[in-house]
N, C-alpha and C positions, 0 to 999 in steps of 0.2 A: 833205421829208427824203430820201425815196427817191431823187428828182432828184438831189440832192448826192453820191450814192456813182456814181449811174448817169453825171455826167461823165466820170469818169475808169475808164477798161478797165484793170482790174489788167495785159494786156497793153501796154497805152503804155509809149511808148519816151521816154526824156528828149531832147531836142533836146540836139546839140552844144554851142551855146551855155548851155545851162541846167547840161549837164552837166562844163560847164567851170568852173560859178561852184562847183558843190556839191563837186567835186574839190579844191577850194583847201582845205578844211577835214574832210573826208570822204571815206570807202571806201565807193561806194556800186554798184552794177550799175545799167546803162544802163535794163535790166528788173527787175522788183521782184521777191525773193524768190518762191516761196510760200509764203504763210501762213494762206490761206480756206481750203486744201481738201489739207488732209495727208493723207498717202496711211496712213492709220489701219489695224491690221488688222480684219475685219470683226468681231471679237467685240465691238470699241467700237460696235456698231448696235445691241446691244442693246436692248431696252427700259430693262434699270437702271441701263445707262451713261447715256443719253440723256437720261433722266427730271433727270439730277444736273446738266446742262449749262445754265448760268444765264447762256450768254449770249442778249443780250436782243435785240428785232425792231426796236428802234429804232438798233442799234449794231451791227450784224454783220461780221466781220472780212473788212477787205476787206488785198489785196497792200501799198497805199499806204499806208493807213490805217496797216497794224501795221510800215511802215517809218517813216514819222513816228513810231510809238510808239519805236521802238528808238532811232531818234536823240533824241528827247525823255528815254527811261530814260535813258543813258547819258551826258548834258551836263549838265556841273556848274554851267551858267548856272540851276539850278531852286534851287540854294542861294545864301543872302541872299552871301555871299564869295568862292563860285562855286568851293568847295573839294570838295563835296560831289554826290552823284549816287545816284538810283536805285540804280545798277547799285554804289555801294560799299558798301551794305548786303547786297545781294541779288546775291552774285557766281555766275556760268555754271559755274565749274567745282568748286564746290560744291554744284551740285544748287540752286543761286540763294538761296542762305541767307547769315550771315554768320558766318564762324570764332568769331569772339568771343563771351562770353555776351552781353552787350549790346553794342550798336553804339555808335559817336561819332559825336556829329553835328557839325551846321560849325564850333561853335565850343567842343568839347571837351568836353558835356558827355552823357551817358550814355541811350538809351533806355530803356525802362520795362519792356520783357520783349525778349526774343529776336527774331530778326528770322525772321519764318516763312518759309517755303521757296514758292517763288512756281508751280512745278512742278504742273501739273493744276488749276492755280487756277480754271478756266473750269468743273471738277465739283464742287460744292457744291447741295444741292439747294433749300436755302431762302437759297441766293445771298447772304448777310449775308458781311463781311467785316474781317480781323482775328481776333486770340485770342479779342478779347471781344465780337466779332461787333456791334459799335459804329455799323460801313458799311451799310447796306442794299444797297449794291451796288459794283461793282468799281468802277463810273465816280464814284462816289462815294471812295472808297477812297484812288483813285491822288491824289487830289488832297486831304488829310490831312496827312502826310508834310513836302510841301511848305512848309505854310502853318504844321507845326510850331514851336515858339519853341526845341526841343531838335534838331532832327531837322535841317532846312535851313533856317528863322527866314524864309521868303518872304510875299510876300503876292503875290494870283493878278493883281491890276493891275501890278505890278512886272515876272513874270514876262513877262506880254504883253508889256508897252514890250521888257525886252529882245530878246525873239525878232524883235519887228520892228524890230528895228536891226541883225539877223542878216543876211549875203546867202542862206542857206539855207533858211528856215524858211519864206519866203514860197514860194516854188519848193515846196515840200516841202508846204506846206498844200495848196496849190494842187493838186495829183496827191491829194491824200487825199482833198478835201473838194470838187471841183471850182472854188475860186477862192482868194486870197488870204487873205481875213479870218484873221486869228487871234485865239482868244480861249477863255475858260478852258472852256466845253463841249467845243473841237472838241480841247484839252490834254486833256482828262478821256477823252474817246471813243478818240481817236490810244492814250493811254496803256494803257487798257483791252484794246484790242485785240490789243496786243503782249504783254502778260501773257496773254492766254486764248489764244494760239498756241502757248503755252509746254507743250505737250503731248507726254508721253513714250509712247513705244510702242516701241523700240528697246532693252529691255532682253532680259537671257537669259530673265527671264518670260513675256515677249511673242510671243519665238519658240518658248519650247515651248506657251503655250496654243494660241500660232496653229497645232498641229500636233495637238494635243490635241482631243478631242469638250468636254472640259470643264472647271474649274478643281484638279478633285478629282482626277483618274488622274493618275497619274505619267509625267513630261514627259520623252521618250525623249534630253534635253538636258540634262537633270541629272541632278547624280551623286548615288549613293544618300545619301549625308548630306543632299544639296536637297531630294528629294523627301521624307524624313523630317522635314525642317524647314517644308516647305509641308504636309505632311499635319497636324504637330502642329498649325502655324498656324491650320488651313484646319478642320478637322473634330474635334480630337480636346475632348470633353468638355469636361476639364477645362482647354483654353483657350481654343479657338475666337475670337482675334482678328479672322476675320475677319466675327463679329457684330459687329462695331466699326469695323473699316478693311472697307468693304466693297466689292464688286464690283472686278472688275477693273483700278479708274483707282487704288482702293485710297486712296479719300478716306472719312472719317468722314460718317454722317447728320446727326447731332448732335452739338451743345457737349454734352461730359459731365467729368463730374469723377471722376478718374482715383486719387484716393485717395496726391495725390503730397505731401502732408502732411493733419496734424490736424484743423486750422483753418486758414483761408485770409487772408493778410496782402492777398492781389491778389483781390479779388472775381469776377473773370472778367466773364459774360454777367449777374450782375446789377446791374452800374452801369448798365444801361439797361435791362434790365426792371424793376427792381426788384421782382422776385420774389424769394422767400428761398430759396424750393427751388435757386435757379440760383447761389448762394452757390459758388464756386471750379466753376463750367464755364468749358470753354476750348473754342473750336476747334482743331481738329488738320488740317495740312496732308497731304496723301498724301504715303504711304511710299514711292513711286517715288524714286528715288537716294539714301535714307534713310543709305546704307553712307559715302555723301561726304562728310555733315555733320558737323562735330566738337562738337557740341554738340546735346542736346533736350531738348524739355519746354518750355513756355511761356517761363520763366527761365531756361532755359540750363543749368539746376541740374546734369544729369545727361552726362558727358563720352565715352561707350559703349554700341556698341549692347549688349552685355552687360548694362551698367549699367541701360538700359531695360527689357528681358528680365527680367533679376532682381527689378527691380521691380516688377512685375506677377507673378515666380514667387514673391516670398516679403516682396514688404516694400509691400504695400498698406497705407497708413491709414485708418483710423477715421473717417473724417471724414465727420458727420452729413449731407449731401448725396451719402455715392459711389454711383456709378453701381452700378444692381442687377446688369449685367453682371460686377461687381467686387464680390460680395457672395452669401457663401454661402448659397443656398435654407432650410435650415434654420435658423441662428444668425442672419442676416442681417448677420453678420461679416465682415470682411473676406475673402476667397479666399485662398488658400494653393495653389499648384498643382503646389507639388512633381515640378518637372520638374529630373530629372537635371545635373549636369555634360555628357552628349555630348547631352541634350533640348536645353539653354539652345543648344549648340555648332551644332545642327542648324536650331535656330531663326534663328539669328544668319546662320549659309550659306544659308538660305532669302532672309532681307531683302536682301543681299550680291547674289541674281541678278533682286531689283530698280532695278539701276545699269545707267545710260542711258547708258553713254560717247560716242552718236552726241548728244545734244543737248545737254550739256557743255563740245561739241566745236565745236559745227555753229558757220560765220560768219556765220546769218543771224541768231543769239542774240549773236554777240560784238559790243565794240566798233565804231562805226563811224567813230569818230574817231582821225584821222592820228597 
């Protein structure tokens, strides 16, 4: 396996001729992006960053690798009509989410919750993948989707035939994997790879921690309303989110159930344990460009970040599974936190300078088709 990454020098240069063929249909650089080795601030070394980072020894991102993944996200040949793509559920300058509550798939007919925001996806600590954490891993995950009958209607034999009827994709294996073969592990690993590069560090966050001793003092970058919205966020009692969205990448530990109704019509993470405690748990994506998304919550239910704020200050339910985070010590009631009109406002310009307009932006995330 090692041998196979070790053909190709994320430095290789494409020959002329090769880079004549993949220009006919593609934007691509003669050299490969970077994608192995982002230039991260150092707070990401952490121990509790590091610990959450679920990329795996058998797949490690290499330059070629997560450029194969970005032309595979983004080619609508992975849909059975060839209308459909990755990248149209999980668009770049949305923070990789999709506007809509539910997404459409090839042939018009509707997903089953929300399309999560793909942004820090490589930090998750126990690496399952999805709301309902359904994946055991990314490389598992990415190939789902696909093979969906609502989503893109494919099957992974199909797919293959067509990429090798591509002039591209052979050229393109070939630099990732060191030789030609295509086939649906090296689709799942390419896949994988380019989602776990998708890592933000370029927000106004990032530059006042990187300047800061720690996440708690107030960041000489934000304006007094920010840092009252990071401290509510961050330390104060009665909400302390960030027992929930934690560490710095600002991903969840766990599936928890958030008290976003009664009873739960979508079961969450127990269709596959079947455990009853796990009755309406969801995973939750990091809040990194959280302010981009027009829509949250599993369902799409919730249309502001207001709307989620408030939710958590005053309209938690009942619901025999919530999280004890979400449930007051004494009554074992729902929380109430009674945070202000200029608290919720503060809270809100807090999430606001977790927006990454450099990776939204960047061309090594966009399309790379003509």
């Amino acid at each position: 396996m090692l041998a196979s990454y070790m053909a190709c020098s994320t430095d290789a240069l494409l020959p002329s001729t090769e880079m004549e063929i993949l220009n006919k249909e593609l934007s691509l650089p003669s050299k490969p992006y970077n994608y192995a080795n982002l230039n991260t601030p150092s707070f990401f070394n952490s121990q509790f960053v590091n610990i959450q980072n679920n990329t795996t020894t058998s797949n490690p991102i290499t330059d070629w690798g997560a450029t194969l993944g970005r032309v595979i996200y983004y080619d609508k040949l992975l849909s059975a009509n060839k209308t459909i793509a990755c990248a149209s559920c999980h668009l770049q300058q949305f923070g990789f989410t999709d506007t809509a509550k539910l997404s459409t798939g090839f042939s018009g007919g509707f997903t089953g919750r929300h399309s999560m925001s793909l942004i820090n996806a490589t930090y998750y600590i126990n690496g399952r993948f999805f709301w309902d954490e359904r994946a055991a891993t990314l490389e598992e995950q990415v190939l789902k989707p696909i093979q969906d009958s609502i989503e893109m209607g494919m099957t992974l034999d199909l797919l293959v035939s067509r990429m090798k009827n591509t002039t591209y994709y052979p050229i393109l294996f070939k630099y990732a994997f060191g030789n030609s073969d295509i086939n649906a592990e090296r689709i799942s690993k390419a896949l994988a790879q380019f989602v776990r590069s998708i890592v933000s560090y370029n927000s106004k966050y990032d530059i006042g921690r990187s300047q800061a001793t720690n996440h708690i003092e107030n960041f000489s970058n934000f304006t007094a309303q920010e840092n009252m919205g990071k401290k509510i966020f961050m330390t104060q009692t009665k909400v302390n989110c960030f027992g929930c969205h934690n560490t710095d990448v600002f991903v969840m530990d766990n599936p928890r159930n958030n008290g976003l109704y009664t009873t739960n019509t979508d079961v969450g993470i127990y269709k596959h344990t079947n455990n009853p405690i796990d009755i309406g748990k969801f995973k939750a994506p990091s809040l990194k460009n959280i302010a981009l998304r027009k829509r949250f919550m599993h369902d799409g239910s919730l249309q502001s970040l207001e709307d989620v704020v408030n939710h958590y200050n005053f309209n938690i339910q009942a619901n025999p599974n919530l999280d004890p985070h979400l449930q007051d010590r004494g009554t074992n009631k729902p929380y109430v936190m009674n945070l202000s009109p200029l608290e919720v406002e503060a809270v809100v310009a807090f999430l606001h300078t977790l927006t990454d307009e450099v990776i939204v932006k960047d061309p090594k995330y966009s399309s790379p088709f003509k």
